[in-house]
C-alpha positions, 0 to 999 in steps of 0.5 A: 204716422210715427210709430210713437204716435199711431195714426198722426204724423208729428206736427200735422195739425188744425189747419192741415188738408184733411185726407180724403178717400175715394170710392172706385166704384160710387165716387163717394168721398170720405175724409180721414181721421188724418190731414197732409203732413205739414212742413214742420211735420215732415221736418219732424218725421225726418229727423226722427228717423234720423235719430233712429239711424244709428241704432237700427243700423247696429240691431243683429241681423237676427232681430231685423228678421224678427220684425220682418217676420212680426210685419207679415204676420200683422198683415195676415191677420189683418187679411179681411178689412184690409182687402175690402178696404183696398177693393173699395179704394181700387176696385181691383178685386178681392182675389187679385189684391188678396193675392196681392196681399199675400205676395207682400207678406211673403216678400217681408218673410223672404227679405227675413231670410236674406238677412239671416242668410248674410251672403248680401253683406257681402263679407270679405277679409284679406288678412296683412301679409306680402304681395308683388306689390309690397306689404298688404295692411288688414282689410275688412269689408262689407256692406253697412245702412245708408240711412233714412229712406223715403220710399214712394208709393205705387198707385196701382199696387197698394200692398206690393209696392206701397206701405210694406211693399218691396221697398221699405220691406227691403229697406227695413232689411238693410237696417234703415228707418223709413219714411212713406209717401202715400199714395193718394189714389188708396189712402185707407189702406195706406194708413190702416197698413201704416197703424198695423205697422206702428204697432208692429214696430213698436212691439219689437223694441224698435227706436222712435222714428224708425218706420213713418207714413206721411201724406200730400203731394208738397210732403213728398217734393219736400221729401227727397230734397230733407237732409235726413233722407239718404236715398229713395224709391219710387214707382209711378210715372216718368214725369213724376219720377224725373221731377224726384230725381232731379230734386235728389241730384239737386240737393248739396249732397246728392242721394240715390234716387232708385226710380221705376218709371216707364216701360212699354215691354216689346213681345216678339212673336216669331213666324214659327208661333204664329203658325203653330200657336196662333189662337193660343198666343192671340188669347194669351196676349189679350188676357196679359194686356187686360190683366188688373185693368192694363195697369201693370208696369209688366204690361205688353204694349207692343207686340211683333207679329209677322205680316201674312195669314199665320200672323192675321190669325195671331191678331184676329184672336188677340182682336176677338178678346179685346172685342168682347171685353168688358169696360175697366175700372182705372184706378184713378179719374185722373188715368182714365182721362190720360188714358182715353187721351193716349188712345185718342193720340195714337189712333190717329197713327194706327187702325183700331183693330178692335175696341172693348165695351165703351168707357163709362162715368157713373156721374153719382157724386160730383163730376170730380168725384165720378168713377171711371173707367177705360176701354180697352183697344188693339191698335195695329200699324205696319213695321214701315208706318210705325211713329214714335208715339206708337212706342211710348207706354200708354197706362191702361188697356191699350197694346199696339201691334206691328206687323213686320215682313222679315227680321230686318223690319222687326230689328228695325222695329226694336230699335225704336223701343226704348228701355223696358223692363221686360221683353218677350219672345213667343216661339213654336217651341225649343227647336225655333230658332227665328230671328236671333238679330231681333232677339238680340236687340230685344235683350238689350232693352230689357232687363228681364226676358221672358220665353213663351210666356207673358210679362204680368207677373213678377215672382218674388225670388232670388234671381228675379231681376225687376229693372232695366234701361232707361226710361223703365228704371234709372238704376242697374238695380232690382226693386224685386227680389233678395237683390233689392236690399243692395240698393240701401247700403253702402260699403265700408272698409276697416283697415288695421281694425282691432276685433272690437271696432268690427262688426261681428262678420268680419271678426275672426274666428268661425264665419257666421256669414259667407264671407271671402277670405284672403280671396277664398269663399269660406260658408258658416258650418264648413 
């Protein structure tokens, strides 16, 4: 969708796949009042948002918040048919995606509030002058728009990661068009928040191109290959997000590909937890593991306890959770059957230390249109028996637990995780001190970790930092929080500049942004 034309991506038309909707919980099918963008629709969506470049990029920072602030505002007013419409496509629930909902809104207010503030620029001036090394010219610096951005929609957050969700809200902040794949497992809510935000966009004055929604999985392997597009971000599978990024680095000028792929999120439960807290962290990890039908990219699905009595009653209570759990609505059929085969797989490395109610198809429509849903597990295998398909993230419900004897055995155990974006340590308290060698090597797989406490969950906040090393995310960037905007811009220096030719952080004069000065930091106001 063009904000032009709300509703229909230029050049889709007669002949084009229609968009179909699925019900979670009944299988029926609908199909949209859209069809999959065609090639020459996604030639065309692309290079509009070329052509809105330039002027985005040059609207004052104060307006970009505004039409931020208006994106929100659609979406709260909006609240009611936009749940029940993304419960019917998810079966998520009303409270968990109108928290969702809110959360989405308030990350378009925070980015608003990055941009007012400035510091992101990263604005520094070193006026001429002499140095050791001889004389210095007048440089100015700071970072500017990098383009039309595709942004990827996430399956298993339809508001938080997806239309308006953290990358375009960014993107959008930055200064850059954008253009959004849809995801296919919640298309109407995708073009309903799609329409919402045409309207918005247009509202405030915006130039034709600058925000788009289009459909079909070949408009989006032609996406991040169009020449128009100067970066991307993703959230889905490692499979998927590879295919992307290889297309990215693939073109003649290669663009940054910002990928959020795979992550198991190990959890260390220390001795002294385990003796001291063991019901209650056994219960904690089961709630964490079956949160949103264990479709979290936070999920723990590797948990350390240690082997003896206090770890047996750490497990029995992680067990009895998972036991008398419910089956779980997937969000699509296609992950309810790689899930059931995942669990098959790993299985046959582990005991089944506990499994929830069966999984079930309500087969009311079409065996392709059934819905689903996942079993939830425990699987359990000793430090020593532990396999490499054991530490590879399985979507769904499921979490394995690896019994260790001493902490050369849980280091040994974390040296086979891979990159994640979160790891977990659950203590007795402040005085427990255990395993500072397995801690260690937790921290260096992560790039956030969390203290008795449990990884579902991602604040939206200054300092928050949703990334970390291969497989979980292929960049050193966030795709949560203020620092998220960095990944859409791209520094520029002026050197010689006259004060017309800069923009207005980087004249002289009172600063309007924070801004490093001959290498002192200078705030507005001071």
């Amino acid at each position: 969708m063009d904000v032009t034309t709300p509703g229909t991506a230029p050049g889709t038309g007669p002949g084009a796949s229609p968009v179909r909707s699925r019900d979670a919980r009944t299988g029926a099918v609908r199909d949209l009042d859209v069809v999959e963008t065609t090639p020459d629709g996604l030639d065309d969506v692309a290079r509009r948002a070329a052509a809105a470049a330039p002027e985005l990029a040059a609207w004052p920072r104060e307006r970009r918040a505004t039409l931020l602030q208006a994106l929100a505002d659609a979406l709260d007013a909006d609240r009611e048919t936009l749940v029940a419409e993304a419960d019917r496509e998810t079966a998520l629930g009303p409270d968990r995606l109108g928290g969702e909902l809110t959360r989405t809104a308030y990350q378009l207010r925070t980015f608003a509030r990055v941009v007012r503030d400035g510091a992101y620029l990263e604005a520094t001036i070193d006026h001429a002058g002499d140095t050791p090394m001889g004389p210095r010219p007048d440089l100015r610096r700071m970072l500017v728009p990098l383009g039309p951005v595709a942004v990827y929609a996430a399956s298993n957050f339809p508001f938080a990661f997806s239309v308006l969700g953290g990358d375009t809200a960014s993107a959008l902040a930055a200064g850059n068009p954008v253009v959004v794949k849809a995801h296919p497992g919640h298309p109407a809510t995708s073009e309903r928040v799609a329409r919402l935000a045409g309207r918005a966009v247009a509202g405030s004055g915006a130039p034709a191109g600058t925000f788009a929604l289009v459909h079909g999985f070949d408009a989006g392997v032609a996406l991040v290959s169009h020449p128009a597009i100067r970066a991307a971000g993703f959230t889905g599978s490692l499979a998927g997000g590879r295919a992307l990024a290889d297309a990215a680095a693939a073109r003649p000028a290669p663009i940054p590909f910002y990928g959020e792929l795979s992550s198991i999120n190990p959890v260390l439960v220390t001795p002294a937890a385990a003796r001291e807290r063991a019901d209650e962290y056994g219960a904690g990890l089961a709630g964490s593991v079956l949160q949103g039908g264990g479709q979290f990219c936070t999920k723990p699905g590797l948990v350390l306890v240690p082997a003896g009595a206090d770890g047996d009653r750490v497990v029995d209570a992680f067990a009895r959770a998972i036991d008398t759990a419910p089956a779980l609505p997937a969000l699509t059929a296609g992950m309810a059957d790689a899930y059931g085969r995942g669990l098959t797989a790993r299985a046959a490395d582990a005991v089944v230390r506990a499994q929830g109610a069966p999984a079930a198809a309500t087969r009311t429509a079409a065996p392709a249109d059934a819905p689903t849903t996942t079993r939830p597990a425990l699987l359990e295998v000793p430090a020593g028996k532990l396999t490499a398909r054991l530490v590879e993230e399985c979507f769904g419900p499921l979490a394995v637990v690896v019994r260790y004897a001493d902490e050369a055995e849980a280091v040994a155990v974390v040296e086979q995780v891979e990159g994640s974006l979160t790891a977990s340590v659950l203590t007795g308290g402040a005085a427990d001190l255990d395993l500072p060698a397995a801690r260690a090597a937790l921290a260096a797989r992560a790039g956030r970790v969390l203290y008795d406490g449990y990884p579902t969950g991602v604040a939206v906040a200054w300092a928050q930092h949703h990334g970390g090393p291969w497989p979980s995310t292929n960049s050193l960037h966030t795709s949560v929080g203020a620092t998220a905007i960095r990944r859409f811009l791209r520094p520029l220096a002026w050197q010689q500049a006259p004060q017309h030719a800069l923009p207005p952080e980087l004249r002289d004069g009172a600063p309007v942004v924070p801004v490093r000065v001959d290498g002192e930091l200078v705030l507005p106001g001071v």
